[in-house]
N, C-alpha and C positions, 0 to 999 in steps of 0.2 A: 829682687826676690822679696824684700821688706816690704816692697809698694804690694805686691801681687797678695800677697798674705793680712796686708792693710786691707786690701779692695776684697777680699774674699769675706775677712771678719766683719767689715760693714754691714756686704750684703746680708751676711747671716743674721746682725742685727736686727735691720730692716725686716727680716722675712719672718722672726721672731717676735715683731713690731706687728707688722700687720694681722699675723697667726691672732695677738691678744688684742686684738682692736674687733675682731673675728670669734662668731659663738654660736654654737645650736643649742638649745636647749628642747627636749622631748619630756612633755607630761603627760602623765596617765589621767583622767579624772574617771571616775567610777560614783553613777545615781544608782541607789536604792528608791523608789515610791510607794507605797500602799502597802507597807509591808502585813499591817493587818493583826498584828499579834503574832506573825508566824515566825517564832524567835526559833524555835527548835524545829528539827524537821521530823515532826509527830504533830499530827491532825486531835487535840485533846475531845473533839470532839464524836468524831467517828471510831477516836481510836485505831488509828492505822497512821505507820510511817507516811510521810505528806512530802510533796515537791518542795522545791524553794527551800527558807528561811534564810535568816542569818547565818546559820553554820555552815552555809554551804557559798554565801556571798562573804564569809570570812576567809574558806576554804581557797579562792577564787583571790581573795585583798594579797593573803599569805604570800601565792606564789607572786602574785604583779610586784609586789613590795622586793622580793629579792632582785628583780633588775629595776625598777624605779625608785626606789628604797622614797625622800621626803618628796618628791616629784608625782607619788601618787596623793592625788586631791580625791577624799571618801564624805559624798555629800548626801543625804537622805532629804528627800520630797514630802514630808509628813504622811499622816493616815497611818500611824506605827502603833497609835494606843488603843487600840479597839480591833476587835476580830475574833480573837481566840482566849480560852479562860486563863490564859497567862497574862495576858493585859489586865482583864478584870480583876483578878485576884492582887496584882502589886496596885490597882487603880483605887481600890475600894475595902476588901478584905485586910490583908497587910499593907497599913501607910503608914509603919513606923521605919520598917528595911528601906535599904536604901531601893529605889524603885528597880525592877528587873530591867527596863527598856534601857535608862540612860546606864549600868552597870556595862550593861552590853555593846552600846553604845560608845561608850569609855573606852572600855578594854579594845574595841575593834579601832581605835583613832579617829574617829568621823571629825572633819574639817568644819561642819556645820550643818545643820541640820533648818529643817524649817517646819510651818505649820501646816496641820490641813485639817480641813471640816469635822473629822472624825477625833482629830486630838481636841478641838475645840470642844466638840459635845460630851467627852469626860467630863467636863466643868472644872470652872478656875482652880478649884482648890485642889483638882490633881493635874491638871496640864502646866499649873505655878508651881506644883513641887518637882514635876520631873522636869522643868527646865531648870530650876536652879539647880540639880542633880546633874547636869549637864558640863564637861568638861569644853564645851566646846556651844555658840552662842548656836540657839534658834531663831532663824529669822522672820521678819513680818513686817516689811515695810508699810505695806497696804492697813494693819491689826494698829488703828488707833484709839489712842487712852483719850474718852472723851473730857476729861478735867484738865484737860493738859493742850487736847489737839496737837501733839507728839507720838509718833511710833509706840508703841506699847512697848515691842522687843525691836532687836538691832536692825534694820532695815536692811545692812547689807557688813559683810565682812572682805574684809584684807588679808591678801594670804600673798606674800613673797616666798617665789622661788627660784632657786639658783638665778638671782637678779632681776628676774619677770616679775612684774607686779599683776596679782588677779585677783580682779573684783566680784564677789556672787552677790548680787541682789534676789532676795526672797521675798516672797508673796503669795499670799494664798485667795481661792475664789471670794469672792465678793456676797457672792450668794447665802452666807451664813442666815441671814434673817428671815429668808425664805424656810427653810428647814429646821431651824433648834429655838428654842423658847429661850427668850432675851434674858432669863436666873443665870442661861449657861454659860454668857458673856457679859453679864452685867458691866457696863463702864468703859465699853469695846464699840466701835463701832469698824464697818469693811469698806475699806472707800473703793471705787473704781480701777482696776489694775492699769489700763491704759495713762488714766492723768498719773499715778501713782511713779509706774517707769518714767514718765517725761520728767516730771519732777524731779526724780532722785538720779537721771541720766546724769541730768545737768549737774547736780552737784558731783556725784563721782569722776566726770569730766574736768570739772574745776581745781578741784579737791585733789584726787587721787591720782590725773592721769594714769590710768591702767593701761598695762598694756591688752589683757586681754579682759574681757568683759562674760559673765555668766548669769543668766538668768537660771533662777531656782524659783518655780511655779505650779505650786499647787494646783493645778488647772489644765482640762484637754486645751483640742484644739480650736473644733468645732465651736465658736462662739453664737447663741444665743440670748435672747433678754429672759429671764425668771420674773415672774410678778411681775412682769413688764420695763422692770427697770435692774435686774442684778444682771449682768452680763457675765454669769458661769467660765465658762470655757475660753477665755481670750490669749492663751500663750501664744498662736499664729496669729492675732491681732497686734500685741506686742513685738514678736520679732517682725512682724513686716512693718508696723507705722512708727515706731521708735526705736531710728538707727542707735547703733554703737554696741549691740548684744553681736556675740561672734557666736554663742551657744545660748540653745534655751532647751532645760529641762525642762520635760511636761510629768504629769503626775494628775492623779485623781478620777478620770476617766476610764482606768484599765484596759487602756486600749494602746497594743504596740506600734511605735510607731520610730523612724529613724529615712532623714531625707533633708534637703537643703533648700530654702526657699531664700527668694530676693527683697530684699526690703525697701524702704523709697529710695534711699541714696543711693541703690544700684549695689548693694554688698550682699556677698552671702551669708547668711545665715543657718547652722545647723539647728536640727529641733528633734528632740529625741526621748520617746518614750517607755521606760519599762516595764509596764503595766503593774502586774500587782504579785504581794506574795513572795518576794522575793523569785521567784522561776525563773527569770530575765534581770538583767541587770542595763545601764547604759552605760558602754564601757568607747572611751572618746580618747583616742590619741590627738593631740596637740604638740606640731613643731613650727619650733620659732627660729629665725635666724638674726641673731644680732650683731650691730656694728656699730662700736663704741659705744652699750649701752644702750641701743637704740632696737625697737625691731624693726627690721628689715623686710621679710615677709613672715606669714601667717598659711598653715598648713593644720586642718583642720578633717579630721576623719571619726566617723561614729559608727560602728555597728551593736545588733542586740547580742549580747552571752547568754546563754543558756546556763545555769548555774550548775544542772545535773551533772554534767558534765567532768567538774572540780571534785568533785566528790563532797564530805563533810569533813568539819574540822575538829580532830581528836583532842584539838587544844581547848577549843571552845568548846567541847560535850562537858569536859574533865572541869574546865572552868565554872561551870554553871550547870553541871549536875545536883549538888543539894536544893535548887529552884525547882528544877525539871521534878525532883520527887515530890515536894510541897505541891504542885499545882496537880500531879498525877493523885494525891491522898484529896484536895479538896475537892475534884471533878468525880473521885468514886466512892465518896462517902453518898450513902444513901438519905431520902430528906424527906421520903415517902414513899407512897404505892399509889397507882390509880387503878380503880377497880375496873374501869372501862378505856378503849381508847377515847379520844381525845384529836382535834383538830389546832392546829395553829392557823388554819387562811383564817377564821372568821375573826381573828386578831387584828388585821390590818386594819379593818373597815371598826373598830370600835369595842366596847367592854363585851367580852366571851368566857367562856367556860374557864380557857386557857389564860387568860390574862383581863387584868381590870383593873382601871388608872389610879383606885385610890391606893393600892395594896403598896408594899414596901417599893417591889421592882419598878414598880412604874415610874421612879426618879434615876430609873436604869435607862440608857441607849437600850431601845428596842433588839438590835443583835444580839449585845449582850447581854443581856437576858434569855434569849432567847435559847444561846449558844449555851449558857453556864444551867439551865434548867433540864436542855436535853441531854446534857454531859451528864446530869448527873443521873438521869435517869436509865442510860441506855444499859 
């Protein structure tokens, strides 16, 4: 009877043995891209409740959080600082409060965030205050300091979860110098996205063995030369010619997208785009099976969410109501009359009625100006 009850407790050891040698782990990750200024879900410039925002892709973090609780990964694709006169106003107007993006930012957990063309064209001196406002690093592997020939910001962050190691490299298009005048990045230069991942594959390889691998890339799909030589859009250049990415966020393009492509070593690759505005999100389930610390296999699923859906979030209205009324007083103070209409096309093509390079705004982003002059007139 001793032995049969010896050989029973064994086995049970053993089988409690193997159970903890044995592990699934299931991640949520969740991109925002192009958010645009659209922090609250009110259009400041039409004046009418607006799709998307933040409050509604918080609405959406809220409920994932109660069954993924630190397993959900909240990462943003840049183009967050320009769009609506809520940007403009923490961008230019008030630069003493603490900025409204990274506030909201904060409050909502974001794991990391990165750069894109349109944070770039605020200019240093507000794309430097809100990332040191930033709880959480901005990336920019590609964004180097030329006194340095060094990364400008982190090239890539480490995020461990329940014992998985993941790695997000960020980067944004290259094509900056084709579009924004060299004041706007003085000391910056954009190197080539493709050398940029081969580069820093290899060291996160070296370095970090991760288990899983993320690309965060300010950039479509569709690659192109600009001026003959910026290659724009390269994220499906990236995940097909520089193995070891298991996901690559896209961003910048507004264009939805979500599908799996092969890369040279024969691996798949997800690629998945939320376009803009918050309306869509890229919401990517990730499971892992581990054995002794090891992964075992890799399970990898993407679809687009529709944010409407979630509703808005009453935590975040309450939260960030005394902003919402500040940006609603400075978009309906009046600043004049025009006695005739007025055109904006003859703007694009050079000095008009409507706009002329020497006047204040013209060291304004053309939208925003654009966006904050007819808010305030409508």
């Amino acid at each position: 009877m001793k032995r049969i009850v010896l050989i029973y407790g064994l086995l049970l050891c053993l089988a409690l043995s193997v159970a903890a040698q044995e592990k699934v782990v299931k991640l949520k990750i969740v991109e925002t891209s192009d958010v645009h200024g659209n922090y609250y879900p009110y259009n400041f410039i039409t004046r009418h409740e607006w799709k998307g925002s933040l409050a509604r892709v918080y609405s959406f973090v809220q409920k994932e959080r109660e069954q993924y609780k630190e397993n959900l990964i909240l990462l943003d694709n840049g183009d967050i600082l320009q769009g609506q006169p809520t940007a403009y106003y923490y961008n230019y107007i008030d630069t003493v409060s603490p900025h409204l993006c990274s506030e909201m930012m904060n409050y909502m957990k974001y794991d990391a965030g990165n750069m894109g063309n349109h944070d770039v064209e605020t200019g240093r001196a507000v794309f430097d205050r809100w990332i040191t406002t930033c709880d959480f690093p901005v990336l920019g592997a590609n964004i180097i300091d030329t006194s340095t020939g060094q990364s400008h910001l982190a090239p890539y962050k480490v995020l461990e979860r329940d014992g998985v190691k993941i790695v997000v490299l960020g980067m944004i298009t290259p094509a900056i110098p084709a579009w924004l005048s060299e004041n706007l990045w003085k000391g910056l230069r954009f190197d080539d996205m493709e050398e940029t991942a081969r580069k820093w594959m290899k060291v996160i390889r070296e370095k970090e063995n991760p288990d899983l691998v993320i690309g965060l890339f300010h950039a479509g799909q569709e690659a192109f030369k600009m001026s003959g030589k910026y290659n724009e859009n390269a994220s499906l250049n990236v995940a097909k010619n520089v193995p070891g990415f298991d996901i690559v966020l896209m961003g910048h393009d507004h264009s939805r997208e979500c599908k799996k492509v092969m890369n040279v070593a024969g691996d798949s690759v997800l690629i998945i785009d939320p376009a803009s505005n918050g309306i869509v999100l890229s919401n990517v389930d990730v499971t892992l099976k581990l054995k002794d610390g090891k992964v075992q296999s890799k399970d990898i699923k993407g679809v687009l969410t529709e944010t409407e859906a979630y509703g808005i979030s009453e935590d975040f209205m309450k939260r960030f109501a005394p902003q919402y009324e500040t940006v609603q007083k400075f978009v309906s103070k009046k600043i004049g009359t025009f006695t005739e209409s007025i055109s904006t096309h003859p703007a694009f093509f050079g000095p008009s009625a409507f706009y002329r390079p020497d006047t204040y705004l013209a060291a304004r982003h053309h939208r925003c100006r654009h966006l904050v002059c007819r808010s305030a007139f409508v």
